[in-house]
C-alpha positions as CSV (number, residue, x, y, z in Angstrom):
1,X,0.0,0.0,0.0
2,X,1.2,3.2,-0.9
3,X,1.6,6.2,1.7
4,X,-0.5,9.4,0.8
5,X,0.9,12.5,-1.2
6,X,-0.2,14.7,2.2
7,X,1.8,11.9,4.2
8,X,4.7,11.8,2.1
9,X,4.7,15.5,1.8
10,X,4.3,16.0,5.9
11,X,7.1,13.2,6.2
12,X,9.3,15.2,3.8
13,X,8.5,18.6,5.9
14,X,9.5,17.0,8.9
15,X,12.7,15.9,8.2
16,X,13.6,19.5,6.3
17,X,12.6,21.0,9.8
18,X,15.4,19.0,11.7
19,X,18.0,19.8,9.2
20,X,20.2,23.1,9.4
21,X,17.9,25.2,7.7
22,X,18.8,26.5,4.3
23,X,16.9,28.0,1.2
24,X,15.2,25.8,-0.9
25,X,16.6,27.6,-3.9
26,X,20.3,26.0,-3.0
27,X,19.2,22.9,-1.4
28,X,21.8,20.9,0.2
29,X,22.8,17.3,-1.3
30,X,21.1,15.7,1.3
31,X,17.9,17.2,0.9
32,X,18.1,16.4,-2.3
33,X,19.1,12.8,-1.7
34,X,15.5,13.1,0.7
35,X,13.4,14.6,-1.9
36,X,14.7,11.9,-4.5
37,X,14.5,9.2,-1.8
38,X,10.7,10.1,-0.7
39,X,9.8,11.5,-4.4
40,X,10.7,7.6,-6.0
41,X,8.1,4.4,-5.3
42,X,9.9,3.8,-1.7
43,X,8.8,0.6,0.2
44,X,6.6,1.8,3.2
45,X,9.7,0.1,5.7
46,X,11.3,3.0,4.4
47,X,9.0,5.3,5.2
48,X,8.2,4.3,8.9
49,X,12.5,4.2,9.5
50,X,12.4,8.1,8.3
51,X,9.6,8.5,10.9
52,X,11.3,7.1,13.3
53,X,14.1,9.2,12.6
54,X,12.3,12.1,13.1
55,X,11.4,11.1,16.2
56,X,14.8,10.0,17.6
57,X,16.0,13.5,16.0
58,X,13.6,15.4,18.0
59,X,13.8,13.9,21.0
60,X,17.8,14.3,20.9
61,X,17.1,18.4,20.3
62,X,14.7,18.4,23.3
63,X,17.2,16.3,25.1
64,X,19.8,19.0,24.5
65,X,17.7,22.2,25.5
66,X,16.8,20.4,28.9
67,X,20.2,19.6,29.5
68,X,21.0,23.3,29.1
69,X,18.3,24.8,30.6
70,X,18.7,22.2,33.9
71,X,22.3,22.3,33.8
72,X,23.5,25.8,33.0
73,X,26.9,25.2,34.4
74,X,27.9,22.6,32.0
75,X,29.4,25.7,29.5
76,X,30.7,27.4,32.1
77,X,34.7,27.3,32.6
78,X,35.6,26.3,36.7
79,X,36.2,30.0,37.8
80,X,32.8,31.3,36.5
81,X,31.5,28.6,38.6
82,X,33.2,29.1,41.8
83,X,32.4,33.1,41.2
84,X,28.9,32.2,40.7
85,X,28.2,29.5,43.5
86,X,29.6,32.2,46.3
87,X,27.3,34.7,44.9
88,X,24.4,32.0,44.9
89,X,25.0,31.9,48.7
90,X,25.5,35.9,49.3
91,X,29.5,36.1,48.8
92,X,31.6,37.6,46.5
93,X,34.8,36.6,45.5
94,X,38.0,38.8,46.7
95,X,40.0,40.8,44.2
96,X,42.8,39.0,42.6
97,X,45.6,40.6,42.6
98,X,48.6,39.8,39.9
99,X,52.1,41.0,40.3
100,X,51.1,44.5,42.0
101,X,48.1,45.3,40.2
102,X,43.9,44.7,40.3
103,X,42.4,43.5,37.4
């Protein structure tokens, strides 16, 4: 059984979205090598693996944004933390001084 054009074309959208987005008018190879791929008789196996796909690749982006947003410090080099973590508790951090003058 064939998929639908409206299924094949949201399938298609889909996996555009999750890409690095770029215009249509220079389209990268492998949005081409989609748009061939879904365009050509594909066997519906094919078609459920590129939904899974879009569902593993969205999961991993939501994955990444909560990791962020939970764990701020994880881009944070060890003296923003320590500068941070005595001003989460009401401290601040002395003045360093370095051979005779403040910085």
């Amino acid at each position: 059984m064939a998929a639908s054009p409206s299924h094949l074309r949201s399938i298609y959208r889909s996996l555009l979205r999750e890409l690095p987005h770029r215009p249509l008018s220079t389209p990268s190879p492998i949005q081409q090598r989609i748009r061939n791929t879904i365009s050509s008789d594909s066997a519906p196996i094919q078609l459920e693996e590129a939904e899974q796909y879009i569902q593993y690749v969205k999961t991993q982006r939501m994955y990444a944004t909560l990791l962020e947003r939970y764990n701020p410090g994880m881009s944070m080099d060890e003296e923003e933390k320590v500068r941070l973590t005595a001003r989460r508790v009401g401290m601040d951090l002395p003045e360093e001084w370095r051979a005779g003058k403040k910085n």
